[in-house]
N, C-alpha and C positions, 0 to 999 in steps of 0.2 A: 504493500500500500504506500508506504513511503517512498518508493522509485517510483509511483506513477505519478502522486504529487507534487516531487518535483523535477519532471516531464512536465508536468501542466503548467507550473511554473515556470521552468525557461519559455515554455512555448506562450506565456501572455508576456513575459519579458520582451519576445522579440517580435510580437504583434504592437506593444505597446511602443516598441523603439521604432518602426518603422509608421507606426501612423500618418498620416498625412492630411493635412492643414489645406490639400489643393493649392502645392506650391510643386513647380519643379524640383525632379529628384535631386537635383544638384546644390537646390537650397536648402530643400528636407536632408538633406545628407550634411550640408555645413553645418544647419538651425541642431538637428541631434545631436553633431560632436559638441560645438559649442557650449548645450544643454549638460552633455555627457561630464564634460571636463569643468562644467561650474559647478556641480555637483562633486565630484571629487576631494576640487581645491576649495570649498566651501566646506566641504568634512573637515580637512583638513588644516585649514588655517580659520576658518570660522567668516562670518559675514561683513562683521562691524569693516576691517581689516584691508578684505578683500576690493581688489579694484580690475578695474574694467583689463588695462594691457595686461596684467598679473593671470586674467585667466584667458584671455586672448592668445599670450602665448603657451601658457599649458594645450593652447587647443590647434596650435599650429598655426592661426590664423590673426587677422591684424586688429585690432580694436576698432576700426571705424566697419569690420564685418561684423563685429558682435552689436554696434550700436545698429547697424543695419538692417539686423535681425529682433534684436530684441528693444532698442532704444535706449535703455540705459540697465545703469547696474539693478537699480531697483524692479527693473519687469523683468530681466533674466533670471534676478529670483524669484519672484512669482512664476514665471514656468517653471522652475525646479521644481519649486513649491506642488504646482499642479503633477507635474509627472510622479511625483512621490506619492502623493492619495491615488494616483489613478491603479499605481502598483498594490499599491495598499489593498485599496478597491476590487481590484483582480483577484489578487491571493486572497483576498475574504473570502473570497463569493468560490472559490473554488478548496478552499481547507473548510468550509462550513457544511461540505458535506463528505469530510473524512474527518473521524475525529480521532485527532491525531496527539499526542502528548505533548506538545512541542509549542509556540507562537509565533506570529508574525514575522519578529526581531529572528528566532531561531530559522527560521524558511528563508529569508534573506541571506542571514549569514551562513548556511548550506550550499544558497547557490552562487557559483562566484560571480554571475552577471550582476547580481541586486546586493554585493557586498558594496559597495562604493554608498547603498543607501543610506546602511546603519550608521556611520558616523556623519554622516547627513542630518538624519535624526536627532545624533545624541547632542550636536553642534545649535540647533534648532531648540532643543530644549533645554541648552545651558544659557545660550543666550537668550529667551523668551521672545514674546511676540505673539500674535494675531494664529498665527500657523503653527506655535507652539503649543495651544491654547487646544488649537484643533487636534492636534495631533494627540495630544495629553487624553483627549476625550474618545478620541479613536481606538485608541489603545487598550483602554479602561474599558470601555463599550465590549470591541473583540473578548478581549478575557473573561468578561464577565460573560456573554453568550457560552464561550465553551465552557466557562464553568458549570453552567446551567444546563449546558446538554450532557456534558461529562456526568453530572448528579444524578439527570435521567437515567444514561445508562449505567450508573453503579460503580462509575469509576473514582468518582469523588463523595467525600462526605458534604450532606446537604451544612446549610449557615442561615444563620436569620438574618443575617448583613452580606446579601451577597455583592454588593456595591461595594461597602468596605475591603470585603477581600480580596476582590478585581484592583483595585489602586494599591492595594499591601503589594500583592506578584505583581503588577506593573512598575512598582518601587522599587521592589527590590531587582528584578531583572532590570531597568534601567540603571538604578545603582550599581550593577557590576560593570555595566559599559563605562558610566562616567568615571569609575574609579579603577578600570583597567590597568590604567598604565603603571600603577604602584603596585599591581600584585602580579602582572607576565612581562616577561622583559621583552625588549622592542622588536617589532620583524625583522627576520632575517635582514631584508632593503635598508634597516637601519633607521630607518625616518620616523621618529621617534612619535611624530603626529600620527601617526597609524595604528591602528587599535586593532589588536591580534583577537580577530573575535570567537576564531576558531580553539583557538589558546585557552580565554577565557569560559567558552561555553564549556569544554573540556575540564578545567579545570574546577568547575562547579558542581556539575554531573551527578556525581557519585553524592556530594553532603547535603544536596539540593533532595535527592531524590529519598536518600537515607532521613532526612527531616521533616519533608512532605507525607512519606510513605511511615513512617513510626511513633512521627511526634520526638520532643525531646525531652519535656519535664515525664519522671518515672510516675506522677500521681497528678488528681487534676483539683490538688488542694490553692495554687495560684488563681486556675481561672473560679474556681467554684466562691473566691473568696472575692475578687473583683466582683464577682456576679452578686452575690451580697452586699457590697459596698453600692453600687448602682441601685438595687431595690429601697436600701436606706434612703439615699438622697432622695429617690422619688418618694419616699413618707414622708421623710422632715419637709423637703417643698413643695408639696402639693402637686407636684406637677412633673412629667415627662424631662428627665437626665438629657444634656446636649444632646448627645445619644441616639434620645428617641425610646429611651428605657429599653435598648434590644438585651435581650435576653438572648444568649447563645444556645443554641438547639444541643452541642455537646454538654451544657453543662447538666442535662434531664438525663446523660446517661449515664450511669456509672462506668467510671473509669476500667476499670477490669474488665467490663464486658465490652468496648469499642474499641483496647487496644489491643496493636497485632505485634507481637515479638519477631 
């Protein structure tokens, strides 16, 4: 299942690279790399920074052809901007009917066409914005869906906050990206701006899966005791904890009978 899905994947990679705007191949072919290579050097040196000849020459080509095509630095981000959700877009709509262990972030950085995205992403949401904002919501959205269909099929334990725990795993999987470069040492290439994501995904794996899959505290005297703390405040104030008073569904079960050794 996982080779077919990403077969599907390269294959809207290279529908979505070669789309066309109703422009001559010759400009659809300049208009993409330009695209291609603002996307890269925007990973990798970031937006505020970036200027127009800087990625003109990553892309072989002059600065008055990137104005030509896109008009200035600010709408050649916005294309970026767009061809990243349309990816997005794609790979949703085609991992929503495999349900697969894995996210967005993960299927990208599997396939090496749509690696150049992810630090796209993580550049996008260190420095905030309008696109970051969406992006943030996308993300959240996506995980929480599979969360939801994964509980259907008994893959997942169900949550009375399933919104909460879609931005906890969006957190925390972006938090590995942003804080890469302190825990795997730099690519091979050396270009220290390059986020080893293959490295990192690797290197998560096993404690990510061993913490999801076992739990860590040996009793569930912590959460059982939070969970008491929240019903108090909702007595003493009359009224619904920030919260929202949730009440966690694991804490109705006892510990020994939900945990798996």
């Amino acid at each position: 299942m996982s080779v077919i899905l990403l077969h599907l994947t390269e294959q809207t990679f290279s529908i979505l690279f070669m789309r066309s705007a109703k422009q001559p191949m010759e400009d659809l072919t300049a208009r993409a790399r330009i695209r291609d290579s603002a996307i890269v050097y925007f990973g990798r040196h970031g937006f505020q920074s970036a200027t127009v000849r800087a990625i003109a020459a990553d892309a072989g080509v002059s600065p008055a052809l990137v104005i030509h095509h896109f008009g200035s630095k600010e709408a050649l981000r916005e294309a970026c901007d767009g061809y990243v959700t349309d990816c997005i877009d794609e790979l949703a709509s085609h991992a929503s009917t495999h349900l697969e262990p894995r996210d967005l972030l993960d299927l990208m950085s599997r396939t090496p066409q749509l690696t150049p995205l992810v630090p796209y992403m993580i550049q996008a949401m260190t420095e905030g914005g309008e696109f970051a904002a969406r992006l943030w919501e996308r993300l959240v959205r996506d995980t929480e869906a599979y969360l939801r269909a994964a509980g259907a099929a008994g893959v997942v334990r169900p949550t009375a906050d399933e919104r909460s725990r879609a931005e906890m795993l969006t957190t925390f999987k972006m938090g590995m990206y942003l804080l890469a470069r302190y825990m795997v040492p730099p690519r091979v290439d050396g270009d220290p701006s390059q986020i080893d994501i293959r490295a990192i995904a690797e290197k998560f794996t096993v404690p990510s899966l061993e913490l999801f899959t076992y739990g860590m505290f040996t009793t569930s005297d912590y959460l059982d005791a939070f969970v008491q703390y929240q019903r108090q405040r909702s007595d003493d104030n009359g009224s619904p904890t920030a919260s929202g008073s949730i009440t966690p569904i694991a804490s109705t079960v006892r510990f020994e009978e939900r945990h798996q050794p």
